[in-house]
MITIDREN-776490 format. One record per atom (N, C-alpha, C, O): atom name; x, z, y. Coordinates in Angstrom, 1 decimal. Example, Ala and Ser with C-alpha at 12.3 -4.5 7.8 and 13.67 -1.06 7.14 Angstrom:
<sites>
{site 'N',{13.2,7.8,-5.7}}
{site 'CA',{12.3,7.8,-4.5}}
{site 'C',{13.2,7.8,-3.3}}
{site 'O',{14.2,8.5,-3.3}}
{site 'N',{12.8,7.1,-2.2}}
{site 'CA',{13.7,7.1,-1.1}}
{site 'C',{12.9,7.9,0.0}}
{site 'O',{13.4,8.0,1.1}}
</sites>
This chain:
<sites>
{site 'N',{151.0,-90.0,-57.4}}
{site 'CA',{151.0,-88.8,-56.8}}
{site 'C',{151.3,-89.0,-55.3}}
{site 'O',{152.3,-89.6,-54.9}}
{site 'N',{150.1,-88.5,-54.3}}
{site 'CA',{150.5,-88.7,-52.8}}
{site 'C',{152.1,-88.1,-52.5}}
{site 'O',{152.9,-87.4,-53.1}}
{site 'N',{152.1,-88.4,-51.6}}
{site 'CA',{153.4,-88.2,-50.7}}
{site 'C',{152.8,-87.1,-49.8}}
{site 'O',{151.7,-87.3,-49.4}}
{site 'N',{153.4,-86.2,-49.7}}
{site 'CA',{153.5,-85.0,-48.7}}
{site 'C',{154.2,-84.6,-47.1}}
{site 'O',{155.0,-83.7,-47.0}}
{site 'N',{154.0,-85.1,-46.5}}
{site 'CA',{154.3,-85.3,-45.2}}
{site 'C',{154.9,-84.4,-44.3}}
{site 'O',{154.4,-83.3,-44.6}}
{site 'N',{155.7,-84.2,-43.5}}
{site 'CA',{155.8,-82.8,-42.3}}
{site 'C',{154.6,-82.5,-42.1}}
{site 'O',{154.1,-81.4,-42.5}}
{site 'N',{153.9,-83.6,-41.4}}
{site 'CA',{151.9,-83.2,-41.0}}
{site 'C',{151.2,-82.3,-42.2}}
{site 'O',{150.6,-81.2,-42.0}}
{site 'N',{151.4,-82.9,-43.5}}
{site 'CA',{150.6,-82.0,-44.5}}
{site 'C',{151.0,-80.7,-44.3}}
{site 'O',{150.3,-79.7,-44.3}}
{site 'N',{152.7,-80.7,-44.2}}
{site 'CA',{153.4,-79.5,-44.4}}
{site 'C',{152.6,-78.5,-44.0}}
{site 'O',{152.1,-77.6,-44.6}}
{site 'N',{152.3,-79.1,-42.5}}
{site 'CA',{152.4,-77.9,-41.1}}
{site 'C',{150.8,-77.5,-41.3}}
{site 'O',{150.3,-76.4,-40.9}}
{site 'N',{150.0,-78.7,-42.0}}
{site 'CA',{148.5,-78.2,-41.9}}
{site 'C',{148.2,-77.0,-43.3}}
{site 'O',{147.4,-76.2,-43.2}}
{site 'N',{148.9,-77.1,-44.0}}
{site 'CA',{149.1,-76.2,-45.1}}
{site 'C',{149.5,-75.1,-44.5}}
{site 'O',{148.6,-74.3,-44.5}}
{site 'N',{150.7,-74.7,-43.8}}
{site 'CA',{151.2,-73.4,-43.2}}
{site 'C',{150.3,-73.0,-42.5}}
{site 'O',{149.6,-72.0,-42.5}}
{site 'N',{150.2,-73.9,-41.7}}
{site 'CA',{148.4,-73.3,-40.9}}
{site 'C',{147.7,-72.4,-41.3}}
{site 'O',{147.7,-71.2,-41.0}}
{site 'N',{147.0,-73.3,-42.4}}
{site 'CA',{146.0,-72.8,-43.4}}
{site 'C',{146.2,-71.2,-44.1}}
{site 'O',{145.4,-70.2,-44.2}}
{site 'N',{147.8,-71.4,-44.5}}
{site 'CA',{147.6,-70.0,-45.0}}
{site 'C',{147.8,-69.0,-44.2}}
{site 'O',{147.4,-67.9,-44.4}}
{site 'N',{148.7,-69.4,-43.0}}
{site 'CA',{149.2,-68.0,-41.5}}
{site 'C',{147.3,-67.8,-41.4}}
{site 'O',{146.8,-66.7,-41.3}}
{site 'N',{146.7,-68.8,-41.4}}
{site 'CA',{145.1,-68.2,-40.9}}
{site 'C',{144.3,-67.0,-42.4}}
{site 'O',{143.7,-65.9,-42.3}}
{site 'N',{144.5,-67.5,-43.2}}
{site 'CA',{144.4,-67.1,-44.0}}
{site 'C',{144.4,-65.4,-44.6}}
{site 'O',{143.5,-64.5,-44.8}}
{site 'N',{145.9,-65.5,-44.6}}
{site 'CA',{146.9,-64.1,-44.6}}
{site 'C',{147.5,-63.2,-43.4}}
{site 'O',{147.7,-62.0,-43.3}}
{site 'N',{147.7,-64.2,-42.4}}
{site 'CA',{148.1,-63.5,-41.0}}
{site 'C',{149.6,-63.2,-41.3}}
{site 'O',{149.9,-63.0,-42.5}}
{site 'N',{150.3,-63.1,-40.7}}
{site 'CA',{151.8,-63.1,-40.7}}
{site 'C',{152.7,-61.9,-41.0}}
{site 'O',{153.9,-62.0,-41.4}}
{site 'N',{152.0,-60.7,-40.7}}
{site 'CA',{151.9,-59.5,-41.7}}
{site 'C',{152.4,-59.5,-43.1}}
{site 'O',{153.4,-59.1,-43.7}}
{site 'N',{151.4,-60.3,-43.3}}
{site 'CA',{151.2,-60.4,-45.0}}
{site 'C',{152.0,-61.1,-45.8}}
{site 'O',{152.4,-60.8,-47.0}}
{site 'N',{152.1,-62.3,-45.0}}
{site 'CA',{152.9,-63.7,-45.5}}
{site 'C',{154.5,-63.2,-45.6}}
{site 'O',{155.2,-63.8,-46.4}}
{site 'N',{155.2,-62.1,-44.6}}
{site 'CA',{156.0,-61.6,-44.6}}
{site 'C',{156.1,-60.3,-45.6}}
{site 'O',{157.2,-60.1,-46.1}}
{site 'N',{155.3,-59.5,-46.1}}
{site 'CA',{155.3,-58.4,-47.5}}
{site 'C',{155.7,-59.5,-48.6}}
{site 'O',{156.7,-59.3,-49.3}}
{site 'N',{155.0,-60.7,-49.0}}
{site 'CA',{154.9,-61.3,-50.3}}
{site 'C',{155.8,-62.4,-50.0}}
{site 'O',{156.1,-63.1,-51.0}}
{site 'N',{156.4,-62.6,-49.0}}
{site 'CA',{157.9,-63.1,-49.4}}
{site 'C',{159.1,-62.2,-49.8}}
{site 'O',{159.7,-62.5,-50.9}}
{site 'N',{159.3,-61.1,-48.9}}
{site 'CA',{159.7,-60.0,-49.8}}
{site 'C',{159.7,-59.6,-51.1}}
{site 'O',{160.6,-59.6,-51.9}}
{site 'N',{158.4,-59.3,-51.2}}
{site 'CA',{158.6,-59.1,-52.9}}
{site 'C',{158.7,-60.1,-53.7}}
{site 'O',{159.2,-59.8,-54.9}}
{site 'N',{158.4,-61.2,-53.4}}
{site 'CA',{158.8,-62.3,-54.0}}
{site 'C',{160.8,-62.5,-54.2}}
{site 'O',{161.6,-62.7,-55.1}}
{site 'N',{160.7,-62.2,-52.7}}
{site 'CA',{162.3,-62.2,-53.0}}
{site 'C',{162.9,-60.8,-54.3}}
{site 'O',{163.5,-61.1,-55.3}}
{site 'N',{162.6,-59.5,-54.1}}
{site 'CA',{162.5,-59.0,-54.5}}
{site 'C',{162.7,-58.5,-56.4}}
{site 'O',{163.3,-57.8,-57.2}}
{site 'N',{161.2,-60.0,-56.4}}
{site 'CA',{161.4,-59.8,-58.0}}
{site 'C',{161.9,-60.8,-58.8}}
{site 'O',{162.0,-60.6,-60.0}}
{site 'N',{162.5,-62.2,-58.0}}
{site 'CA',{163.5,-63.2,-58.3}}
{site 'C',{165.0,-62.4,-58.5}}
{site 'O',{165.8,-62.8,-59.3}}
{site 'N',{165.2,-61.2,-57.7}}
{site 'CA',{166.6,-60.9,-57.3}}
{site 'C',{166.4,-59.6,-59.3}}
{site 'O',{167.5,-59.4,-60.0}}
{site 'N',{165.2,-59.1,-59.8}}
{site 'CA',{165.3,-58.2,-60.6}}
{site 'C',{165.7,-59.3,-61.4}}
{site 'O',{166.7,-59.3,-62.1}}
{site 'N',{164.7,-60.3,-61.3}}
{site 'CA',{164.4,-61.4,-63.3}}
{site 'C',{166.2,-61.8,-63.2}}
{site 'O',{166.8,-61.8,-64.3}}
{site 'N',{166.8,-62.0,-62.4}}
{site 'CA',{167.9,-62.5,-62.4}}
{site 'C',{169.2,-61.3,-63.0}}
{site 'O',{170.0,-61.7,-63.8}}
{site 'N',{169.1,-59.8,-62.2}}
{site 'CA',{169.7,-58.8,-62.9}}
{site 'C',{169.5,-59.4,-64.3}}
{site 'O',{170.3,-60.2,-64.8}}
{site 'N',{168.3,-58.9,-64.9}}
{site 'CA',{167.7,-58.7,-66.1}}
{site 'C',{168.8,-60.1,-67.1}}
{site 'O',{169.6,-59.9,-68.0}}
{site 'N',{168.3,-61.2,-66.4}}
{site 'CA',{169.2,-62.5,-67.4}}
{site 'C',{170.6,-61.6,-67.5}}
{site 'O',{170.9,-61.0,-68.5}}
{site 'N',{171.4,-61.6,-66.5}}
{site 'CA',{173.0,-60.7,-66.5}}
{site 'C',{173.5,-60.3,-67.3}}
{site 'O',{174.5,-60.5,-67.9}}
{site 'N',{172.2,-59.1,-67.7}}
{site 'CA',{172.4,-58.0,-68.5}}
{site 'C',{172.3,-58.3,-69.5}}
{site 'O',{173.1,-57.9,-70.3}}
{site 'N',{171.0,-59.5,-70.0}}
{site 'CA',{171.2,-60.1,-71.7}}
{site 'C',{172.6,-61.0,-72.0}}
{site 'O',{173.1,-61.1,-73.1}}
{site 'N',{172.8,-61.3,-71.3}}
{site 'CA',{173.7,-62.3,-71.4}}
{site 'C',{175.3,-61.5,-71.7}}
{site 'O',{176.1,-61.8,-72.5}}
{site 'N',{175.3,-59.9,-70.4}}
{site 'CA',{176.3,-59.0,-71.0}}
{site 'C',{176.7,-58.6,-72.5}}
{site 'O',{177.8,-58.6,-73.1}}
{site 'N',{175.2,-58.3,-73.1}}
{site 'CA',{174.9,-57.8,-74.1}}
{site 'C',{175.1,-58.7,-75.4}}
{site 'O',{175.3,-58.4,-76.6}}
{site 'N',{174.9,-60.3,-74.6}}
{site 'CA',{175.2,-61.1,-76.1}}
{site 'C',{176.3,-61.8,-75.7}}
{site 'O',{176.6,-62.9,-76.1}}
{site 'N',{177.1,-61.3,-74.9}}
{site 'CA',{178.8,-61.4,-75.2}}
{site 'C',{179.3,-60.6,-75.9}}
{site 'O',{180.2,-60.9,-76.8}}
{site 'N',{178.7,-59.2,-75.5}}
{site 'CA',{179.8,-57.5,-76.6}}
{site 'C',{179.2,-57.7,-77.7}}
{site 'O',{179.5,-56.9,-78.6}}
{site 'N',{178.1,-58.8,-78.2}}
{site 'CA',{178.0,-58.6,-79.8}}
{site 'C',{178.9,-59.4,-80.3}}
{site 'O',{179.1,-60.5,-79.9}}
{site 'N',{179.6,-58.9,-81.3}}
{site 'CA',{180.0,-59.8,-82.5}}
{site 'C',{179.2,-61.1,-82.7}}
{site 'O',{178.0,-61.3,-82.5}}
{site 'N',{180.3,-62.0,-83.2}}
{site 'CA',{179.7,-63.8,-83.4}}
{site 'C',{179.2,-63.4,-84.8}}
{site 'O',{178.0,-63.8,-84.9}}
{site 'N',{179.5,-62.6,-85.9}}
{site 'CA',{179.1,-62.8,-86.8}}
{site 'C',{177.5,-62.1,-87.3}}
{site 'O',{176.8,-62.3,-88.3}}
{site 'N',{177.4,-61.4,-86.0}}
{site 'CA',{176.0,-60.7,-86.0}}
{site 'C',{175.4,-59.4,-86.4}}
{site 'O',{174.3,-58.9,-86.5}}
{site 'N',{176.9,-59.1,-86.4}}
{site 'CA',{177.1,-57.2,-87.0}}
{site 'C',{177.0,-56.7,-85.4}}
{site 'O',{177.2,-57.3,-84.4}}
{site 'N',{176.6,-55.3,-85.7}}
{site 'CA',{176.3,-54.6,-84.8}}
{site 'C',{178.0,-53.5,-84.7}}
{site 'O',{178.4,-52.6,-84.0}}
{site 'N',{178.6,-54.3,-85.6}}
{site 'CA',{179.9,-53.6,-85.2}}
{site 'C',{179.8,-51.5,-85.5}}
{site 'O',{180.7,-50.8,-85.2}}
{site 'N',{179.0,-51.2,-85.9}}
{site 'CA',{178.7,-50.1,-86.5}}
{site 'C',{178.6,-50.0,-88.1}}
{site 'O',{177.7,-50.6,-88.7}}
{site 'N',{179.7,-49.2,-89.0}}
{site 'CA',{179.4,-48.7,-90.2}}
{site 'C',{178.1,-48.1,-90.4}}
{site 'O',{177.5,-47.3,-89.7}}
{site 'N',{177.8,-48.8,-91.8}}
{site 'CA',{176.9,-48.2,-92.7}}
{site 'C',{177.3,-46.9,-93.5}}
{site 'O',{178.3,-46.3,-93.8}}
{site 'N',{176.2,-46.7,-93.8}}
{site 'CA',{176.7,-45.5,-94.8}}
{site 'C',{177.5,-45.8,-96.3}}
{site 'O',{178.3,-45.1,-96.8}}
{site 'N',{177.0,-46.9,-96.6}}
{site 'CA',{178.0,-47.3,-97.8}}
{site 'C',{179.6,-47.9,-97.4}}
{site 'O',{180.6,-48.2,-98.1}}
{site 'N',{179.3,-47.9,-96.1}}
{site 'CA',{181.3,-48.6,-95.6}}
{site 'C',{181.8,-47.4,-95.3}}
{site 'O',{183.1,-47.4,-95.2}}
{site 'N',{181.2,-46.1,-95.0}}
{site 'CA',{182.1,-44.6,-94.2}}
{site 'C',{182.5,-44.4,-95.5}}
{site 'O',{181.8,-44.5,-96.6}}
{site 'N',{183.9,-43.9,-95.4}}
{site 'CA',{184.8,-43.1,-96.1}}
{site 'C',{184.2,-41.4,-96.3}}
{site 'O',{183.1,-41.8,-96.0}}
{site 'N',{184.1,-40.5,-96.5}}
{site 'CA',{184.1,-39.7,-96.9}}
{site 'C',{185.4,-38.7,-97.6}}
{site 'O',{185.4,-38.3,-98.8}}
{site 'N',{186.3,-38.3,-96.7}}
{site 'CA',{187.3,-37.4,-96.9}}
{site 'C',{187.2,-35.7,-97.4}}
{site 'O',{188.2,-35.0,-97.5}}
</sites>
């Protein structure tokens, strides 16, 4: 696999500011940042979710055959 240079770097950045224009290249870093910062929420929240479950895999809610009936 070649080696990638500063030079390559800069001729690649080139390429794409000519490309997209600096405008642009600035929107879709944004949302890039944007939808790294959601996917990351999102892990949190499963992760919340499979801590408050029970290890044994119950949903921690009675059935109808375990409710008492007074």
């Amino acid at each position: 696999m070649p080696n990638i240079g500063p030079v390559e770097i800069i001729v690649i950045l080139v390429v794409v500011i000519l490309l997209f224009g600096v405008g642009r290249i600035g929107k879709i870093g944004g949302e890039l940042g944007k939808s790294i910062r959601e996917f990351r929420k999102g892990l949190e929240g499963d992760e919340k979710k499979a801590a408050d479950k029970p290890a044994d895999g119950t949903t921690g809610t009675a059935t109808s055959s375990e409710t008492k009936v007074s």
